[in-house]
C-alpha positions in Angstrom: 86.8 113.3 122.0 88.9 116.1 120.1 92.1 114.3 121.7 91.2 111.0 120.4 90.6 112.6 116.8 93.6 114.1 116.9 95.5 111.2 117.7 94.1 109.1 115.1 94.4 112.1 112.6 98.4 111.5 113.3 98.2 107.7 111.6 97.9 106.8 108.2 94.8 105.4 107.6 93.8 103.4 104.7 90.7 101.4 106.0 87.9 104.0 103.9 85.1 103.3 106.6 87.9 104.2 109.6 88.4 107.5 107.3 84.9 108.2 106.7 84.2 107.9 110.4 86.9 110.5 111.2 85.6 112.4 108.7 82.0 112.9 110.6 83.5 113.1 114.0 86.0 116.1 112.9 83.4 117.8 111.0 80.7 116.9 114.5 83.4 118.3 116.5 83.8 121.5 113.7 80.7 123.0 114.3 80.7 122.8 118.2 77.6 122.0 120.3 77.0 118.4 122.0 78.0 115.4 120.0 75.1 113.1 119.3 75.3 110.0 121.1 74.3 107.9 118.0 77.7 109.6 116.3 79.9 109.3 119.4 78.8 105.6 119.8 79.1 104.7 116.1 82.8 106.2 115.9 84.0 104.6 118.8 82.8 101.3 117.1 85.0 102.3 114.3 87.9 103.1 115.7 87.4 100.1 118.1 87.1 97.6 114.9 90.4 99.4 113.0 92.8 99.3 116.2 91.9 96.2 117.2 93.0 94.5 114.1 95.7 96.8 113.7 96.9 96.1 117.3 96.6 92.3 116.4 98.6 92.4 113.4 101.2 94.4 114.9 101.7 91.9 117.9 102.1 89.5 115.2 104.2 91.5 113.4 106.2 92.1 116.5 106.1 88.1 117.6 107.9 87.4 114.1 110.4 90.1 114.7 111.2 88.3 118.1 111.7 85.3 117.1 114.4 86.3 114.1 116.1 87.9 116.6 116.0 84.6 119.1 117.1 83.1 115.5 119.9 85.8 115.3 121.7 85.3 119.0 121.6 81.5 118.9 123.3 82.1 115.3 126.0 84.3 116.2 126.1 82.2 119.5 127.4 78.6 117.5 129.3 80.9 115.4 131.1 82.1 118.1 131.4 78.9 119.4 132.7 77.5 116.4 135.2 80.1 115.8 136.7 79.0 119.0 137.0 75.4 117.8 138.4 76.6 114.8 140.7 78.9 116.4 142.3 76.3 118.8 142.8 74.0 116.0 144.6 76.5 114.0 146.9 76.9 117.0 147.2 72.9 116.7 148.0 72.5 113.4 150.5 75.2 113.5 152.2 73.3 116.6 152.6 70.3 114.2 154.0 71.9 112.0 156.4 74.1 113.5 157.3 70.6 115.3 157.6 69.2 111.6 159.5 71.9 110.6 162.2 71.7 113.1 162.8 68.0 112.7 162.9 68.5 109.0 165.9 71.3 109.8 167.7 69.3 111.9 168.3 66.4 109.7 
């Protein structure tokens, strides 16, 4: 249990019930002794209730994330894609017209 209070001690935690829960399990854990299994059980509710809606959030979070970068590649993908096109017709156009050119010289 002192792990776990630990480890959510190292988050930020704005959710005041979440705090207020540490709160009694640090100071439980503080004076020594057995926990009481109404305390343990109520604290793990707590924590439960927090993560899992922090965990949901951050998959969703992280699903958004994903898909800008899917957005991203395919992006830099046609742009590559069209910089090729462009580039070959650059090296056309100047063929013309270094073709144009010369016929204009010669006459």
């Amino acid at each position: 249990m002192r792990a776990l209070v630990a480890e959510i001690a190292r988050f930020y935690v704005s959710d005041k019930s979440l705090r207020r829960a540490q709160q009694r399990m640090a100071d439980l854990l503080s004076r020594g002794g057995d926990l009481p299994e109404k305390a343990v059980r109520a604290y793990l509710a707590e924590v439960r209730r927090y993560f899992e809606a922090f965990e949901r959030e951050a998959r969703a979070h992280l699903g958004d994330v994903d898909r800008r970068l899917a957005h991203a590649s395919q992006l830099q993908y046609n742009l590559t894609a069209e910089r090729g096109v462009t580039a070959r017709r650059v090296e056309a156009t100047q063929g013309v017209l270094a073709r144009v050119g010369d016929l204009d010289d010669s006459r």
